[in-house]
N, C-alpha and C positions, 0 to 999 in steps of 0.2 A: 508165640514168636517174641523176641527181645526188641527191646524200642530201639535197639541199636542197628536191629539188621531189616534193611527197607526192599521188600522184591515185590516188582509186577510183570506180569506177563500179557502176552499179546498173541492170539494166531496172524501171522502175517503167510501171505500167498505167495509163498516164495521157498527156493529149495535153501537145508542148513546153509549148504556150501556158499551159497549167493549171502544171507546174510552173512556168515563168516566171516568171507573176504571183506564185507563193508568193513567191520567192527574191526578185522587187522590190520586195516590201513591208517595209521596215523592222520593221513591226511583227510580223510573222510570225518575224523573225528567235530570241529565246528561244523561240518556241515550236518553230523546228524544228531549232534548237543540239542537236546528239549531244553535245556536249562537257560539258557543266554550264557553261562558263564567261562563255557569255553569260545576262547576268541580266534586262537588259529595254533596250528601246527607247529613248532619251534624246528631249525634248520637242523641238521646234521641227524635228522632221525630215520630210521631205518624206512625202507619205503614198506615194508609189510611185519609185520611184528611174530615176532619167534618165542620161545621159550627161554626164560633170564631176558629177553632184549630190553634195552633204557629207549623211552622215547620222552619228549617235552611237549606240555603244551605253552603257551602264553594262557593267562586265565581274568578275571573278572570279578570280584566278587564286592564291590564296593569302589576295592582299588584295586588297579592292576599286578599280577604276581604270576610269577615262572612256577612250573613244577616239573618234577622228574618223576618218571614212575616205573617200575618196573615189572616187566609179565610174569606172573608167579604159577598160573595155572594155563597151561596151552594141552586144549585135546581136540585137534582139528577133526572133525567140523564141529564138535560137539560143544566146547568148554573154553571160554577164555575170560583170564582175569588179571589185573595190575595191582599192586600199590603204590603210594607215596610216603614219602618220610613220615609222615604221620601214623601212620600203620592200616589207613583203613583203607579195604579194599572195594574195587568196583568189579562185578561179576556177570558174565553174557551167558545164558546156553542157550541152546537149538536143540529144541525137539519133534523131527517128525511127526505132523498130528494131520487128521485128514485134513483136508483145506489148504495144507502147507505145512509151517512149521510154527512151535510154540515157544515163542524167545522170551525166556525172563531176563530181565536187570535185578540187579542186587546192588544195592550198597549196604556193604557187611562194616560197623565200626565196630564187634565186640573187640575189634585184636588192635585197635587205636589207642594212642596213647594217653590221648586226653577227651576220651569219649564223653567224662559226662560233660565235659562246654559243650561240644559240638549238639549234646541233647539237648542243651540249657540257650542255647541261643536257635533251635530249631530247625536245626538240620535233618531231625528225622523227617519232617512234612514238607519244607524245601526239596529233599532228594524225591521225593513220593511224585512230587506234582513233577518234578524233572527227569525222572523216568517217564512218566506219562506220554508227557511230550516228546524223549528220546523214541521212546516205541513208536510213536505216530510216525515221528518223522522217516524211522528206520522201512515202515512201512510205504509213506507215499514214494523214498528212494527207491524199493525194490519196485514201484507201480509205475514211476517214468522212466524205468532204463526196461521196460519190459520189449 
């Protein structure tokens, strides 16, 4: 595996379609960030994300900064993925497993522009532990709206 593309997975007790819908809603996005670094949703974004759609977050990372990103891969309920100007992208699937479903995260940077800083200042092991924590949280979401 390239030190550029960071994926973990989770069985979480829940049908694709229910995580799905979490992960296409913009606005869900701070709330179910493991990382701290998403802070909230930016206005005029679409209420549930489509194929090509633009959405924003507001972000965190030191210091505060906008991003725009756009859905590059949409295969409901299976498959959904965005970039940003930067070129690297962030990846969800859903799969079917007994217990529920098996959702990996990806952060892919080989198609990034400037991948080797982002290696060089350690964002392969930041995204790791921020998946982590995205999956948890994606998990205790699907446990109180049960």
């Amino acid at each position: 595996m390239s030190s550029y593309l960071v994926s973990e997975s989770r069985v979480i007790a829940a049908e694709p379609q229910r995580l799905f819908d979490i992960v296409a809603n913009p606005a869900m996005h701070p709330v179910m960030d493991g990382s701290g670094s998403v802070r909230g949703a930016r206005e005029n974004n679409p209420s549930r994300l489509s194929p090509g759609a633009k959405f924003g977050m507001s972000m965190k990372l030191g210091a505060p900064y906008k991003v725009t990103n756009t859905v590059i891969e949409f295969d409901e309920p299976r498959r959904i993925a965005w970039r940003h100007f930067n070129g690297h992208v962030w990846r969800y699937t859903f799969e079917p497993v007994d217990g529920g479903t098996k959702v990996t995260e990806e952060w892919d940077a080989r198609p990034a522009k400037n991948r080797f800083f982002l290696a060089l200042v350690g964002f392969p092991a930041r995204n790791r532990k921020g998946i982590v924590g995205t999956l948890q949280r994606l998990d205790e979401l699907t446990a109180s709206r049960s």
